[in-house]
C-alpha positions as CSV (number, residue, x, y, z in Angstrom):
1,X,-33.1,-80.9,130.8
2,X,-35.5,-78.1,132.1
3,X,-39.5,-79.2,132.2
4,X,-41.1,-78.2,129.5
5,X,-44.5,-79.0,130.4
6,X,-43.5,-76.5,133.4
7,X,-42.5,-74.1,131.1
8,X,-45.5,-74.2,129.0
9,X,-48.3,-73.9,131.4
10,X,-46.4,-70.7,132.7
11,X,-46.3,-69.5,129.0
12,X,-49.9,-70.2,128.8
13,X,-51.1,-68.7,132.0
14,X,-49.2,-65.3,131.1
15,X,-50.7,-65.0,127.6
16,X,-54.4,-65.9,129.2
17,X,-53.4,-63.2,131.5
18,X,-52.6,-60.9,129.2
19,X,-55.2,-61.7,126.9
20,X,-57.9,-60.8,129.7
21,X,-55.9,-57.8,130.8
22,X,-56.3,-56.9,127.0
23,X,-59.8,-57.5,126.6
24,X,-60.6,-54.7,129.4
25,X,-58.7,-51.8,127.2
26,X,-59.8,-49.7,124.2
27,X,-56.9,-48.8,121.7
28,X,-56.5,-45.4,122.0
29,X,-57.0,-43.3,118.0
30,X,-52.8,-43.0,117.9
31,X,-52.4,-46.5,119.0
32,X,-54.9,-47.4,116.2
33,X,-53.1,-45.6,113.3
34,X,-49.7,-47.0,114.7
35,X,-50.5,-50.8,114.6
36,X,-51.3,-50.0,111.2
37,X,-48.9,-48.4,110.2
38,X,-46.1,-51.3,112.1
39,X,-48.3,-53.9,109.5
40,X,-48.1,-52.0,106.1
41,X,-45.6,-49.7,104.7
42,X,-47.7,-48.5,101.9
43,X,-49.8,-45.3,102.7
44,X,-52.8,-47.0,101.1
45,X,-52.6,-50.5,103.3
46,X,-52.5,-48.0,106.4
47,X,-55.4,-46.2,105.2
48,X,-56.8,-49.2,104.3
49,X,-56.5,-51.1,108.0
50,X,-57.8,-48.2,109.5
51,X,-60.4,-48.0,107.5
52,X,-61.4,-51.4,108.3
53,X,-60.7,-51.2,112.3
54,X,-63.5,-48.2,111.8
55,X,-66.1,-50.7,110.1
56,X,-65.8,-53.2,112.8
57,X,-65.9,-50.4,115.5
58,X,-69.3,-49.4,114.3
59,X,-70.6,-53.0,114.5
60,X,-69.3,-53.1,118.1
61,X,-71.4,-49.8,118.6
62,X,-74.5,-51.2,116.7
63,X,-74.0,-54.8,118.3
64,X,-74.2,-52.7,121.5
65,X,-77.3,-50.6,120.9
66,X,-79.3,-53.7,119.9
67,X,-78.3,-55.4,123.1
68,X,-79.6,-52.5,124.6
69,X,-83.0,-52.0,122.9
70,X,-83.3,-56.2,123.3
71,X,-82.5,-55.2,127.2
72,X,-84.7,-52.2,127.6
73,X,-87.9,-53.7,125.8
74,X,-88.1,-56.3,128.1
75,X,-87.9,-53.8,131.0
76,X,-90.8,-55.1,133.3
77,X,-91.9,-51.4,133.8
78,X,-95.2,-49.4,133.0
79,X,-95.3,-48.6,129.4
80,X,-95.0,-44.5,129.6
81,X,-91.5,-44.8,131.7
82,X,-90.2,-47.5,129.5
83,X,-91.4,-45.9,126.5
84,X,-89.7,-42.8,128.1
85,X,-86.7,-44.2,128.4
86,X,-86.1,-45.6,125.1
87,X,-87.5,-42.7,123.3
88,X,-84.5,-41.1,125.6
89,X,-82.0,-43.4,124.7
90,X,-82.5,-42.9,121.0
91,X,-81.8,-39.2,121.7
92,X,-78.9,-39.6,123.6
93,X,-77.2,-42.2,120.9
94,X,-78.3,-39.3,118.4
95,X,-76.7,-36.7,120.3
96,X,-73.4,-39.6,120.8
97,X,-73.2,-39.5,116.9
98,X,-73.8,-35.9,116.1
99,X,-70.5,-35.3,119.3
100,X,-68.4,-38.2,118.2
101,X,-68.3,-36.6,114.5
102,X,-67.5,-33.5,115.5
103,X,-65.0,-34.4,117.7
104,X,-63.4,-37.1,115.4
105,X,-63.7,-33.6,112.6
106,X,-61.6,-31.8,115.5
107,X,-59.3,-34.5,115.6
108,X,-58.9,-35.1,111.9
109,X,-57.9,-31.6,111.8
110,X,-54.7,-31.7,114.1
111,X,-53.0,-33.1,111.1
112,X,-52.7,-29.5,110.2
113,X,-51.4,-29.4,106.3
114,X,-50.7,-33.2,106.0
115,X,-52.9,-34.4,103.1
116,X,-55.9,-35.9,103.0
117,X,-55.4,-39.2,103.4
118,X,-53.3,-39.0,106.6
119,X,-56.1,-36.8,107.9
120,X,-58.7,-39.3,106.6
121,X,-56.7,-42.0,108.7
122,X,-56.7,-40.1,111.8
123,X,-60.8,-39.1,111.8
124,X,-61.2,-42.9,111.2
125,X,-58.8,-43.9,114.1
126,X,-61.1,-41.8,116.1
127,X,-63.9,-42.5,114.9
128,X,-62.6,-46.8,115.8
129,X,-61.8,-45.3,119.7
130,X,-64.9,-43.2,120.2
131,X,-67.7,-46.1,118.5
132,X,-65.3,-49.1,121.0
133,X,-65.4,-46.3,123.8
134,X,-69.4,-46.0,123.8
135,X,-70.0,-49.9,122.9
136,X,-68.2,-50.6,125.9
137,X,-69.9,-48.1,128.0
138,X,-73.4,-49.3,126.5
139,X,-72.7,-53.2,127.6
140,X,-71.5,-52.2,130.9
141,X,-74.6,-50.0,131.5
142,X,-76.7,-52.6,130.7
143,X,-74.2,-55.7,132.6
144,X,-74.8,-53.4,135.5
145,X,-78.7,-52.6,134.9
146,X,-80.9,-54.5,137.4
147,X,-84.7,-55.6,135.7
């Protein structure tokens, strides 16, 4: 009879593996709308999941911009260059938004004449990569950020 304590340790050693290796990547916006799409047949529970990966894409983002204010006001700086840079860093996550919509409205519309949900789903799948894409950036910014 083969070990099975053997056996299991190696199964639990490749899924901690994978599970790290899987931590490190972002779900791409078609990867998004296909996961949902492999869970729920109906056009609505697709819309739906999307919908919902979306939401918790933008608390990632918002999770990651308070980290960052958190990090930045405790900068040990003169006041005018660390009010500089967060007066700065408020622009730039303006100008993030104002270029993530318009490039999630550019990807929205490479549905062509498919209706409006299926359009819908793909400016939220978008939306879900661009907010996890910045989030991530944001945290490693600040990770790497010596104070």
């Amino acid at each position: 009879m083969p070990n099975q304590t053997g056996k299991t340790q190696a199964v639990l050693f490749l899924l901690c593996v994978s599970a790290t290796a899987l931590a490190d990547t972002l779900p791409l916006e078609h990867l998004i709308r296909d996961a949902c799409s492999d869970r729920y047949f109906a056009q609505a529970d697709v819309q739906a999941c999307v919908q919902q990966d979306a939401e918790r894409s933008a608390t990632a983002w918002r999770n990651a911009q308070a980290q960052a204010i958190a990090k930045m006001q405790q900068w040990d700086e003169e006041p005018k260059y660390a009010d500089a840079a967060l007066k700065k860093y408020h622009a730039a996550e303006q100008a993030f938004a104002a270029y993530r919509n318009r490039y999630c409205d550019w990807a929205a519309s490479l549905g062509g004449g498919a209706i409006g949900t299926a359009r819908q789903m793909r400016k939220n799948a978008c939306l879900a990569e661009q907010n996890r894409t910045h989030a991530k950036q944001l945290r490693e910014m600040m990770k790497d950020w010596a104070f």
